[in-house]
VEXGUTOR-771852 format. One record per residue (C-alpha): x, z, y. Coordinates in nm, 3 decimals, padded with zeros to 5 digits, always signed. Each point is the difference from the previous one (the first is absolute). Layout:
BEGIN
X	Z	Y
...
END
This chain:
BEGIN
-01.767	-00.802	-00.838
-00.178	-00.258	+00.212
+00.139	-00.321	+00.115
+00.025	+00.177	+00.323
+00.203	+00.306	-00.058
+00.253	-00.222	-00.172
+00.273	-00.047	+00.232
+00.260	-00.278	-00.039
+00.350	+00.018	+00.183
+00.287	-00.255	+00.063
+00.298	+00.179	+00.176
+00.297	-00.197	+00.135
+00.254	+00.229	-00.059
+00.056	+00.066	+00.425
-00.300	+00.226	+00.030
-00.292	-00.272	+00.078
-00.247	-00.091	-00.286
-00.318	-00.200	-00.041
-00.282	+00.243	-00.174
-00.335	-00.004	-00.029
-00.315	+00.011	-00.294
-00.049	-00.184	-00.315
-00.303	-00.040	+00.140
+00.102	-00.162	+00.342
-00.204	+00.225	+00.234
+00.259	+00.223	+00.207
-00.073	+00.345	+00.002
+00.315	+00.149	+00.220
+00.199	-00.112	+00.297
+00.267	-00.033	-00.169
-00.109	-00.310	-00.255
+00.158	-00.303	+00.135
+00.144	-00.319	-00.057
+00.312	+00.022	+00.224
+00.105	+00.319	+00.101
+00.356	+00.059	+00.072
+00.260	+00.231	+00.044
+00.187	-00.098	+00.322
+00.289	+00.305	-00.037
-00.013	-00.011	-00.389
-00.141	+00.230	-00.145
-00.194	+00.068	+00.299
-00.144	-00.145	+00.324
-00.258	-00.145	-00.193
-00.303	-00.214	+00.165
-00.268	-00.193	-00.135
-00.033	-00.318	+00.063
-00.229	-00.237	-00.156
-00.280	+00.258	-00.149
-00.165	-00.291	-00.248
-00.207	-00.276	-00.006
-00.280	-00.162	-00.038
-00.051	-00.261	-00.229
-00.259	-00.231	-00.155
-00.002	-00.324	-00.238
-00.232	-00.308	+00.060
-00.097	-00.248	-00.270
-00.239	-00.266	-00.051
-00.269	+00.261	-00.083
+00.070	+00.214	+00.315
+00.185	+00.267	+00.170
+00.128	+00.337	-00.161
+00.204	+00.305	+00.133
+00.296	+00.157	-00.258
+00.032	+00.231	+00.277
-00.200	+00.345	+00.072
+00.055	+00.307	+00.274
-00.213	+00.305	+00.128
-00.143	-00.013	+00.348
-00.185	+00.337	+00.178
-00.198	+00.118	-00.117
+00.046	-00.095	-00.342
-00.087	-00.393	+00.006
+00.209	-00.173	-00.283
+00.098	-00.385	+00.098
+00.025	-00.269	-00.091
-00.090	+00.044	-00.365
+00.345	-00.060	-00.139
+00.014	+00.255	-00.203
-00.346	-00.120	-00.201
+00.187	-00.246	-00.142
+00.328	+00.184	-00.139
+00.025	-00.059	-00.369
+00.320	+00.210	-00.070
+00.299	+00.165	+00.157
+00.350	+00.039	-00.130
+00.274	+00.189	+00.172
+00.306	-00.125	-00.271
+00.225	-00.125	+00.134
-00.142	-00.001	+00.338
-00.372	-00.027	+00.108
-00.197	-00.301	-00.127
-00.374	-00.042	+00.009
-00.220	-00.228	-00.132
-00.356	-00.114	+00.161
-00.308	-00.187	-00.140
-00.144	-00.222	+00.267
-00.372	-00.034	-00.061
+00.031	-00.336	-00.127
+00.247	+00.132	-00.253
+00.320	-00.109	+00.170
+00.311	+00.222	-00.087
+00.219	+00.113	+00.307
+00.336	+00.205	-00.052
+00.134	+00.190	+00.257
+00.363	+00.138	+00.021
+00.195	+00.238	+00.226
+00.412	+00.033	-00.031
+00.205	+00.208	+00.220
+00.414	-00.170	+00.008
+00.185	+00.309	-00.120
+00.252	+00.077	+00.260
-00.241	-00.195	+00.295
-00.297	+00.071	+00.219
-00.173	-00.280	-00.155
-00.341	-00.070	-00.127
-00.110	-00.296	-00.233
-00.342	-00.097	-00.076
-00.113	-00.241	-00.221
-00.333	-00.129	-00.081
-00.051	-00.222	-00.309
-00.310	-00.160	-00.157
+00.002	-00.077	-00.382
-00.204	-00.314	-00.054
+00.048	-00.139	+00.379
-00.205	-00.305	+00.068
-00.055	-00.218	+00.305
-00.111	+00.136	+00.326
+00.097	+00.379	-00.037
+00.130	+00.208	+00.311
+00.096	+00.346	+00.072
+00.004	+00.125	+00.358
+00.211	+00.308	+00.091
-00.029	+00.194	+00.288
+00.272	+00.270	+00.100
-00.101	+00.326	+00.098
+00.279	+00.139	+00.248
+00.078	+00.386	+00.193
+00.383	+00.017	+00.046
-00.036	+00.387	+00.034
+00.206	+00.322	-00.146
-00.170	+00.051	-00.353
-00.103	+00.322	+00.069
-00.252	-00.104	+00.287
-00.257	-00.249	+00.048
-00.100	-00.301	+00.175
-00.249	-00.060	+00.265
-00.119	-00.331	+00.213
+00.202	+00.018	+00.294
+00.108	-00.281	+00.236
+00.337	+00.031	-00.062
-00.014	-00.190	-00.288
+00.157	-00.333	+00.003
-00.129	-00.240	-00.230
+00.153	-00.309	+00.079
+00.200	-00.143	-00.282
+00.395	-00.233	+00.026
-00.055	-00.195	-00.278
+00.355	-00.221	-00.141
-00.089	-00.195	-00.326
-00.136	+00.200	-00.236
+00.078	+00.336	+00.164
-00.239	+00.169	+00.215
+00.108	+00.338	+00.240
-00.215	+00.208	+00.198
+00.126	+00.258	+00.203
-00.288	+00.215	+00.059
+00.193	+00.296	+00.182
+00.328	+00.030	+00.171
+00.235	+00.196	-00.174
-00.099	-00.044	-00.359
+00.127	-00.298	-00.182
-00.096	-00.279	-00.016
-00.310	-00.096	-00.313
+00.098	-00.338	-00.236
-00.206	-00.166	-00.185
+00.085	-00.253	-00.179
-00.216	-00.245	-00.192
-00.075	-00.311	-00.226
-00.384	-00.025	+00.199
-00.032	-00.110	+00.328
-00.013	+00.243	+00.250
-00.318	-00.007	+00.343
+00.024	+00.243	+00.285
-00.393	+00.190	-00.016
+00.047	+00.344	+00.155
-00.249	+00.262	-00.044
-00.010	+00.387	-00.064
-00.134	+00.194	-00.287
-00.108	+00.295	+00.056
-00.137	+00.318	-00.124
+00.197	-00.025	-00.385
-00.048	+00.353	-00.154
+00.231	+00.179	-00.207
-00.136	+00.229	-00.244
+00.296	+00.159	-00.094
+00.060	+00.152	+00.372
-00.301	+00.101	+00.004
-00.014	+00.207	-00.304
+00.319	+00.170	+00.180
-00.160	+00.016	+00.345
+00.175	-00.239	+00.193
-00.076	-00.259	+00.223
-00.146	-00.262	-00.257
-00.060	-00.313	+00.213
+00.229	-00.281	+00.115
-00.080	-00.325	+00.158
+00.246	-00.319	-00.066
+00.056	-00.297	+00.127
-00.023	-00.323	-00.115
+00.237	-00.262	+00.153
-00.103	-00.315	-00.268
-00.009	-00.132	-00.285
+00.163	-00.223	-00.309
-00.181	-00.264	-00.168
+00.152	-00.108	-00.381
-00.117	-00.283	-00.238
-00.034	+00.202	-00.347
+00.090	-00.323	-00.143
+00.359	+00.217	-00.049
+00.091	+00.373	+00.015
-00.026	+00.144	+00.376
+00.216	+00.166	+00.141
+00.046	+00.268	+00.309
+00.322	+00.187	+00.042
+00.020	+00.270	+00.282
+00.308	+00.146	+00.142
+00.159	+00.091	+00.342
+00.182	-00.230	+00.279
+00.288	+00.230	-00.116
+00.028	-00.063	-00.358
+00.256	-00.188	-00.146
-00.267	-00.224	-00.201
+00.117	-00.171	-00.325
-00.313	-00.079	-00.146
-00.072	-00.372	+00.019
-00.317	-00.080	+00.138
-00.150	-00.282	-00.216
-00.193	+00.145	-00.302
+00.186	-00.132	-00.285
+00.320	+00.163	+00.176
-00.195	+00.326	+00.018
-00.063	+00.004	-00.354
+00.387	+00.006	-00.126
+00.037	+00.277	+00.266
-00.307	+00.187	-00.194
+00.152	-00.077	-00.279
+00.329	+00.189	+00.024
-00.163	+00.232	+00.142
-00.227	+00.070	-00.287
+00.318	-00.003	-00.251
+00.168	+00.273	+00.183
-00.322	+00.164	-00.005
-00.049	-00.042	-00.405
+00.338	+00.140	-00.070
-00.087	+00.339	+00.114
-00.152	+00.210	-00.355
-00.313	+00.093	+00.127
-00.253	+00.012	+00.275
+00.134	+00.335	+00.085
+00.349	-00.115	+00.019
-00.115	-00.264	+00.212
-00.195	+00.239	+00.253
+00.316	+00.201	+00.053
+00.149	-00.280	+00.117
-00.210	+00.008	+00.301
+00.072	+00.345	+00.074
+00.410	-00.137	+00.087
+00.021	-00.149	+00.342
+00.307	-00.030	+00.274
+00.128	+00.230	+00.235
+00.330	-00.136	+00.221
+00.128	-00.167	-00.253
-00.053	+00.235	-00.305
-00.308	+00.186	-00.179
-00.254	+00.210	-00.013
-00.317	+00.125	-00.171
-00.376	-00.060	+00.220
-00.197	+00.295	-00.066
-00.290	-00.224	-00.098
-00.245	-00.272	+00.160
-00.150	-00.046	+00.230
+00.117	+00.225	+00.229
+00.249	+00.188	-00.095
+00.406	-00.093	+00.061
+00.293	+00.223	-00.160
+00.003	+00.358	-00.013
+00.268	+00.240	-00.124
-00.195	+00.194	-00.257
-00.196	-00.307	-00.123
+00.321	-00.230	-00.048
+00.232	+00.278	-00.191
-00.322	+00.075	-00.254
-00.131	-00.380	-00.046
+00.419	-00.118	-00.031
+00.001	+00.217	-00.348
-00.256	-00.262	-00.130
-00.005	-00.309	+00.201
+00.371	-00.036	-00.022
+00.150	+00.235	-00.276
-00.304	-00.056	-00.268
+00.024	-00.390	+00.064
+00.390	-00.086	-00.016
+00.024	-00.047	+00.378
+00.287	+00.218	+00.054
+00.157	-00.209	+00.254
-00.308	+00.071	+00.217
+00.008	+00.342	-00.064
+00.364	+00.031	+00.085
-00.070	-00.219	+00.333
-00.254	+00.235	+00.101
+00.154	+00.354	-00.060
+00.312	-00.113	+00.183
-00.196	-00.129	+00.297
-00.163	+00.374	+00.029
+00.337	+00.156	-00.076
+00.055	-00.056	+00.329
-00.256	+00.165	+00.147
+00.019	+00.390	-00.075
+00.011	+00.199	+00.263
+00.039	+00.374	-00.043
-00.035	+00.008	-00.335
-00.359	-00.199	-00.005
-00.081	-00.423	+00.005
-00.309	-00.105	+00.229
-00.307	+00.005	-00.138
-00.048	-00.328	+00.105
+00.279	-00.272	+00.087
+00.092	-00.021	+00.362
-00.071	-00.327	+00.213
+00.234	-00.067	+00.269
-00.099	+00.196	+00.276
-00.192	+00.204	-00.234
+00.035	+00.382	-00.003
+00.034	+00.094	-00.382
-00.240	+00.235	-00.126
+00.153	+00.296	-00.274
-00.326	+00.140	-00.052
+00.060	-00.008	-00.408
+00.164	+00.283	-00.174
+00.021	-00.218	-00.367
+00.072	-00.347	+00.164
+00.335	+00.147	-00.046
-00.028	+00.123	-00.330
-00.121	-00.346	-00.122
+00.256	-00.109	+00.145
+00.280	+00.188	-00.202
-00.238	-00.036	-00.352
-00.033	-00.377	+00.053
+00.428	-00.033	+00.037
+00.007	+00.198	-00.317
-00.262	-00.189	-00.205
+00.195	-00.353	+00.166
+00.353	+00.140	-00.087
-00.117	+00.088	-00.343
-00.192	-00.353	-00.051
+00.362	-00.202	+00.144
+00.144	+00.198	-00.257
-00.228	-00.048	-00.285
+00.000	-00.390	+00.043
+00.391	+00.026	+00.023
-00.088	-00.128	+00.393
+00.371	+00.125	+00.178
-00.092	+00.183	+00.381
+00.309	-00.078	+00.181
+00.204	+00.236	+00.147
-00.202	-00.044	+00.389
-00.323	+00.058	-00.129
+00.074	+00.310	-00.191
+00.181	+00.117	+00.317
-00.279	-00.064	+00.203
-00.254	+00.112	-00.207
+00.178	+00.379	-00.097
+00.056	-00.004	+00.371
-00.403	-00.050	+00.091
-00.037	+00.289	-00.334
+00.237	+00.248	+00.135
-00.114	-00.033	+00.359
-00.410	+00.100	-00.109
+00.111	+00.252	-00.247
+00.242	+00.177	+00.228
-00.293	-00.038	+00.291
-00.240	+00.125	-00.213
+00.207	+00.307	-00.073
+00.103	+00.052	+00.368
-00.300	-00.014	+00.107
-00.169	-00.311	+00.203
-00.300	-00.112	+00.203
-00.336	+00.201	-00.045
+00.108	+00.282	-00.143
+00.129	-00.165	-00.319
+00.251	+00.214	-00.185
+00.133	+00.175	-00.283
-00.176	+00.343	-00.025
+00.206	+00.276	-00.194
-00.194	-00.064	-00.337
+00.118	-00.339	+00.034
-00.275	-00.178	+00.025
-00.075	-00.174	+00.311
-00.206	+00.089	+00.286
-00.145	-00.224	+00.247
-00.302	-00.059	+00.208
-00.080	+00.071	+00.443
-00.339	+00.034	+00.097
-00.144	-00.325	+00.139
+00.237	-00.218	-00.256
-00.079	-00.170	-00.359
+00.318	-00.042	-00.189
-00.125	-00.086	-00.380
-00.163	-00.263	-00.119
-00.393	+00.132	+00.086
+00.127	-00.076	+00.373
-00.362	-00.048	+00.158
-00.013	+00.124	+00.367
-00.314	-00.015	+00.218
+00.118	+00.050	+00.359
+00.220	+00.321	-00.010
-00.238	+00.077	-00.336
+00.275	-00.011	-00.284
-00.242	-00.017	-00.288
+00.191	+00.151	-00.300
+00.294	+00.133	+00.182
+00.135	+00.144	-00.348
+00.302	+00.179	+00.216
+00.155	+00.207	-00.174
+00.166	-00.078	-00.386
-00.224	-00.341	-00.127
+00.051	+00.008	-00.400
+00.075	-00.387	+00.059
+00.253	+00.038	+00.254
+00.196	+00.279	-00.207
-00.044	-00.213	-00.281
+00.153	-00.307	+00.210
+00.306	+00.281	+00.093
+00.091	+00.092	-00.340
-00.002	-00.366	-00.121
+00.194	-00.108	+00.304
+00.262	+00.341	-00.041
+00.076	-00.155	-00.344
+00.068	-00.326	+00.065
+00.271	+00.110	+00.256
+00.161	+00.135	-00.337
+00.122	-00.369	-00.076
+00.281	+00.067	+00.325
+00.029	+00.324	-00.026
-00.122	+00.378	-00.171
+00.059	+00.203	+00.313
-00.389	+00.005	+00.003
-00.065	+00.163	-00.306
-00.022	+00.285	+00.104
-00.314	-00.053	+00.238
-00.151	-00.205	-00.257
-00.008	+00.276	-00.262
-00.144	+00.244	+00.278
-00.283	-00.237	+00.060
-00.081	-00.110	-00.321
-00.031	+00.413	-00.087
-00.233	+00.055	+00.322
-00.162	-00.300	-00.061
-00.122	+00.118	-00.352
-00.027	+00.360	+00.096
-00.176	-00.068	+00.357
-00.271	-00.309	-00.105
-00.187	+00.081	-00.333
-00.345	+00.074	+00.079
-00.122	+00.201	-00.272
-00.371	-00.010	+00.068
-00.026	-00.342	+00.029
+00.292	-00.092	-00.267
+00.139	-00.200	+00.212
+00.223	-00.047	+00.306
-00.074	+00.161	+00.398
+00.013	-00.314	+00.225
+00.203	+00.219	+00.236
+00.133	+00.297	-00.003
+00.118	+00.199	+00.342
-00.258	-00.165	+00.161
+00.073	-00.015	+00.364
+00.341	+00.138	-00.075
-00.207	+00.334	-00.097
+00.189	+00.159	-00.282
-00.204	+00.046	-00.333
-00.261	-00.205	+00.123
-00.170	-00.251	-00.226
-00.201	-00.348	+00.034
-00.217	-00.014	-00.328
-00.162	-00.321	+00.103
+00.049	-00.243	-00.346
+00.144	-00.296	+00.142
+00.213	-00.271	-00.180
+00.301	+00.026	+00.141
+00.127	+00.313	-00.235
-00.012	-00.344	-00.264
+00.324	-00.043	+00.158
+00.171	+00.300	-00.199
-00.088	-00.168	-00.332
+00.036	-00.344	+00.069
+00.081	-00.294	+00.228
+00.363	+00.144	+00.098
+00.280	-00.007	-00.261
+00.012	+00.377	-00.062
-00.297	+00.216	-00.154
+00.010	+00.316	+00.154
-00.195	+00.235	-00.189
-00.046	+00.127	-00.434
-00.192	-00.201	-00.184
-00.288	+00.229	-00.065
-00.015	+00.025	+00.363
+00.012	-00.376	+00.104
-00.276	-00.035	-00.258
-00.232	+00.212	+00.195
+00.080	-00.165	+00.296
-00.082	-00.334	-00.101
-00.314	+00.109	-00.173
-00.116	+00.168	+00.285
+00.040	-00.366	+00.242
-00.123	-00.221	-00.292
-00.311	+00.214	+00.009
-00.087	+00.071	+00.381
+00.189	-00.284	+00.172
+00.043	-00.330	-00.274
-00.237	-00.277	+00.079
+00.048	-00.343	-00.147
+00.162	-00.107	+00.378
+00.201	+00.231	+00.029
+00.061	+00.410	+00.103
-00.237	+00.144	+00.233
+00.168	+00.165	+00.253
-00.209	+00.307	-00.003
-00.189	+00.142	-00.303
-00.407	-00.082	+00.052
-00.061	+00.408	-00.012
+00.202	+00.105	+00.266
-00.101	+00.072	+00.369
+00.048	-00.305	+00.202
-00.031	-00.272	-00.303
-00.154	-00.349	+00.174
-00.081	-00.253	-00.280
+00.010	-00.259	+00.203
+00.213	-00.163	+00.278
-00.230	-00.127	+00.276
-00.107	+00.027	+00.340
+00.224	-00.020	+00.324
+00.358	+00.017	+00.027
+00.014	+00.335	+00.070
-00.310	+00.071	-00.272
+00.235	-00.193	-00.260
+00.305	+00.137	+00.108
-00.164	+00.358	-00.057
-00.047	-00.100	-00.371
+00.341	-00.196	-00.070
+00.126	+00.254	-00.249
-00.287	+00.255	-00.040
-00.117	-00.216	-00.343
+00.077	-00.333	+00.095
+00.104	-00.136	-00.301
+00.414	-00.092	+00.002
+00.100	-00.322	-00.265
+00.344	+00.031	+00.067
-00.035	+00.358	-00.161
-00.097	-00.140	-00.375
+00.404	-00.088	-00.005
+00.093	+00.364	-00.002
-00.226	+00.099	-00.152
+00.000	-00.221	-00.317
+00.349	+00.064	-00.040
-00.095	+00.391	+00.019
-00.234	-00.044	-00.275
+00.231	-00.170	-00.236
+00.225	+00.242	+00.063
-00.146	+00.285	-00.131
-00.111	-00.156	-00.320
+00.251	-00.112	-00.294
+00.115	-00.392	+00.161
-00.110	-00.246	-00.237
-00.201	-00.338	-00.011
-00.297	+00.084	-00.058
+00.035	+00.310	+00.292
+00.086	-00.297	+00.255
-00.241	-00.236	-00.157
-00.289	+00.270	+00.074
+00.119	+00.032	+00.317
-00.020	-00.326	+00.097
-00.329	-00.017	-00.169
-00.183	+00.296	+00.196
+00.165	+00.016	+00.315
+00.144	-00.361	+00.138
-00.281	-00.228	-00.146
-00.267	+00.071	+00.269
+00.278	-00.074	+00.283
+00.201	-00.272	-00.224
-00.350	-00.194	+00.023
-00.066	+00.009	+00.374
+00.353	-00.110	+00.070
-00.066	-00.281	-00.248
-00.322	-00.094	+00.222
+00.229	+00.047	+00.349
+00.292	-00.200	-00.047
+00.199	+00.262	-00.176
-00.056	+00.286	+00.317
-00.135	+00.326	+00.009
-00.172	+00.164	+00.271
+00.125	+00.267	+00.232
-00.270	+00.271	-00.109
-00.334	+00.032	-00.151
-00.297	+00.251	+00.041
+00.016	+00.330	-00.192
-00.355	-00.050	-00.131
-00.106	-00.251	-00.218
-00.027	-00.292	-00.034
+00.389	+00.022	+00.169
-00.069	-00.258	+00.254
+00.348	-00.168	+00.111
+00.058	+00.120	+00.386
+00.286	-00.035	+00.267
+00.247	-00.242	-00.019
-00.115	-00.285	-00.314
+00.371	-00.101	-00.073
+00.229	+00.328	-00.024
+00.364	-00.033	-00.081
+00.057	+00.412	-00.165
-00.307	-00.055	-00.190
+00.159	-00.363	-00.184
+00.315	+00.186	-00.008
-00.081	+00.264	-00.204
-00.245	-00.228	-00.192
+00.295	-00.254	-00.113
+00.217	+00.400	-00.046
-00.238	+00.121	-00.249
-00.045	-00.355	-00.208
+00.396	-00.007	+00.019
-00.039	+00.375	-00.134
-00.263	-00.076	-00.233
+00.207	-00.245	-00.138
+00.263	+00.212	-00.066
+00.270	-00.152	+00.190
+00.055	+00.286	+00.269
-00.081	+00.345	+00.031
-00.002	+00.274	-00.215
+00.012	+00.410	-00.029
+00.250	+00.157	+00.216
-00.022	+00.379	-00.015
+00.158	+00.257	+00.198
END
């Protein structure tokens, strides 16, 4: 990967984040150096964008600072001078001036804060040496961007060593805070590109403003910290203060195993005074389906089972008519149920949390089971009544679902009133999802045997696909009896592995997972449609609506390699060197790029090679079900479960 498709992120835990590339350019609108989240986890707005930045010693003047200007005009030449990057345990780089001088350059986000601290450090400093830093400011929402206006206020109230602009009403307030000496110089900049939106086909161009800059003496570490008029700041403000903070930040940081272990962390952040799970950065906040699949590894695989248990209660209280929203409800929100397994997750991830509490002798009081039987009983029984969409128990019980003009699964792209793989009918997934979610309501009660035997029977009888040796991706397509959808698509992984029950023979489950390792396996993950078929596109570009057409017809899927992995293991005799070959062949390619990223994993890649990462760079299922496998791998959960 190149220095510019590395992407770094420091998440506060509200829902705000700094982010941008080891190489320094930004290439999206959403790499910044303060962006908040003013309604944790959402309400977000960026507000200083970066900087600029350059050192001046007795030989002469030098930028550590680079960004892209229309059309394609790279300045100032920063980024010539970057000697290495390191993203453990937070961002670092290192620069060669041209006269050899060695600059180190630092950027913390205060878990639990919207703050930003930046430090600047030369090794060998000697008389004379400066560093200027100029703040590049928007104070927009971080889906849009900024343009010159004369709006803009760029006066500055400066009290000691804290400076606040306030360049829009409304928005709070920017602090910086500083051991340099602060001069008021406004200016815009304008014309920055962004590569990244352009590649997607958005508007790519932003102009910022500029309201001054700090001046340091390098004769000691500098230091910039950024946060909000609204912040309750602890961070001292001299340097040598900053550095303890840094410091205990960095232990907390070191006692988490891995890099992976320390990526999920981001992925936690507040919601009124509990949990939840963002869907992945940038711009993503926290969905139904996303949190109840990414909980199984972010929380269950890595010991945080007080998280987990935070988070499923917090839902519990939102089914209504049987389903949970696929995406949690703001105040003054209207909640959207468009997700037929948000629910399902839902009931697998209490199972898999009930059965972890229970495995690390972890007592669920009394409440919570209560309270989490209730949220069970209430989606099961819904499901079987019959709820929104047309989801409901058909009389081979399996269950139907899908209206035209609606996407309930998990390949949800619409396009206007264009639902793109509307799959209605009976998804393999989702009946998959219903039998695994019908058997964990056994651990209250058995009066749902019955329907689960009837399904599991249909489900056997009604998917096998005998020409293909493999499983339909729907069956009753468009509620159409004895229809079939022979498309090969991943999601039939899901009756061999990544949900606690394996649902078909062994000979059978075999063929199945041949059949995906063959036509979908790359080493980022499942494609989401086989390259052969009618309507394959290799790779995800173009326009929103262009990319949107080609978000599951072969994009590739990383969170997919979970289920998959687990499938493959279990249709092979479990042993060592099984898990050890699976580890070998199928995680190394994707343990690597994680390893370059800070311990994330993208969203998607392209179907065809080389697998370039697309969509979303940090992706909370796709670590989840990276730290479930490794936990798998390892031999501490999982196993064959046969019905």
């Amino acid at each position: 990967m190149t220095s510019t498709s590395i992407e770094w992120l420091e998440a506060d835990g509200l829902g705000g984040f700094a982010s941008g590339t080891a190489s320094g350019l930004r290439t999206r609108r959403y790499h910044a150096l303060l962006l908040v989240a003013t309604t944790p986890p959402t309400g977000r707005l960026a507000l200083v964008n970066g900087v600029e930045a350059w050192i001046e010693t007795p030989t002469g003047r030098f930028a550590i600072s680079s960004h892209r200007y229309a059309p394609d005009v790279v300045h100032p030449d920063g980024v010539r001078r970057l000697e290495s990057f390191s993203n453990d345990p937070w961002p670092r780089w290192t620069y060669r001036l041209d006269d050899g001088t060695v600059v180190e350059q630092e950027i913390v986000v205060k878990h639990g804060m919207p703050v930003t601290a930046i430090t600047w450090r030369v090794r060998d400093p000697k008389p004379g040496m400066t560093l200027t830093v100029r703040p590049l400011i928007s104070g927009r929402d971080y889906h849009s961007t900024h343009h010159e206006n004369p709006a803009f206020a760029f006066g500055a109230e400066i009290a000691g060593d804290r400076v606040t602009w306030r360049p829009y009403p409304g928005i709070p307030g920017i602090v910086a805070i500083a051991n340099g000496r602060y001069a008021d110089q406004p200016d815009w900049f304008r014309n920055f590109e962004y590569d990244q939106e352009r590649i997607r086909g958005l508007d790519s161009t932003e102009d910022l403003a500029s309201p001054g800059t700090f001046a340091f003496d390098l004769s000691r570490p500098a230091a910039l910290v950024l946060t909000t008029d609204s912040a309750p700041l602890d961070v001292a403000t001299s340097a040598d203060d900053l550095a303890a903070v840094i410091q205990r930040e960095e232990r907390q940081r070191r006692q988490f195993p891995n890099l992976l272990h320390r990526a999920a962390d981001a992925y936690f952040v507040r919601r009124r005074g509990g949990k939840t799970i963002v869907a992945g950065y940038p711009w993503f906040t926290d969905w139904g389906r996303d949190t109840f699949i990414a909980l199984r590894g972010l929380c269950l695989a890595s010991g945080r089972l007080d998280d987990a248990r935070e988070i499923l209660l917090a839902w519990a209280a939102a089914v209504s008519e049987g389903m949970l929203p696929n995406r949690f409800p703001d105040v003054g929100d209207v909640a959207e149920f468009n997700a037929v397994d948000a629910s399902l997750w839902y009931v697998v991830a209490v199972d898999d949390y009930l059965d972890a509490a229970a495995a690390n002798k972890i007592p669920v009081s009394t409440s919570d089971q209560a309270a989490l039987r209730a949220a069970v009983d209430a989606i099961l029984d819904g499901y079987t009544r019959g709820t929104r969409f047309g989801i409901h128990v058909d009389r081979d019980g399996l269950l139907a679902c899908g209206e035209p003009g609606v996407q309930l699964t998990w390949m949800d792209a619409k396009i206007g009133d264009w639902v793109v793989t509307p799959r209605t009918g009976k998804p393999v997934e989702i009946e998959a999802l219903w039998l695994n979610a019908l058997a964990a309501g056994k651990r209250w009660s058995n009066h749902r045997s019955d329907l689960f035997q009837a399904g599991l029977r249909a489900f056997q009888d009604r998917f096998w696909n005998q020409a293909d040796g493999c499983l339909y991706d729907v069956v009753d397509v468009n509620h159409v009896a004895g229809t079939t959808d022979r498309a090969i698509r991943p999601n039939q992984i899901f009756a061999i592995g990544g949900l606690p029950l394996m649902l078909l023979d062994k000979k059978r489950a075999r063929q199945v997972v041949d059949v995906v390792e063959s036509r979908l396996l790359t080493p980022m993950g499942l494609r989401s449609l086989a390259p052969d078929s009618a309507g394959y596109a290799g790779r995800y570009e173009g326009n929103g609506a262009e990319r949107d057409a080609r978000y599951h017809q072969g994009t590739v899927w990383p969170w997919l390699l979970g289920p998959f992995v687990e499938a493959w293991l279990r249709v092979r005799r479990p042993s060592a060197q099984a898990r050890a070959e699976a580890r070998e062949r199928f995680l190394s390619p994707i343990v690597a790029l994680a390893e370059q990223c800070g311990g994330h994993v993208p969203e998607i890649a392209d179907g065809d090679p080389p697998h370039t990462p697309r969509g979303c760079p940090q992706q909370a299922w796709s670590v989840g079900e990276l730290l479930r496998v490794e936990r798998l791998l390892a031999g501490a959960i999982g196993g064959l479960t046969r019905v």
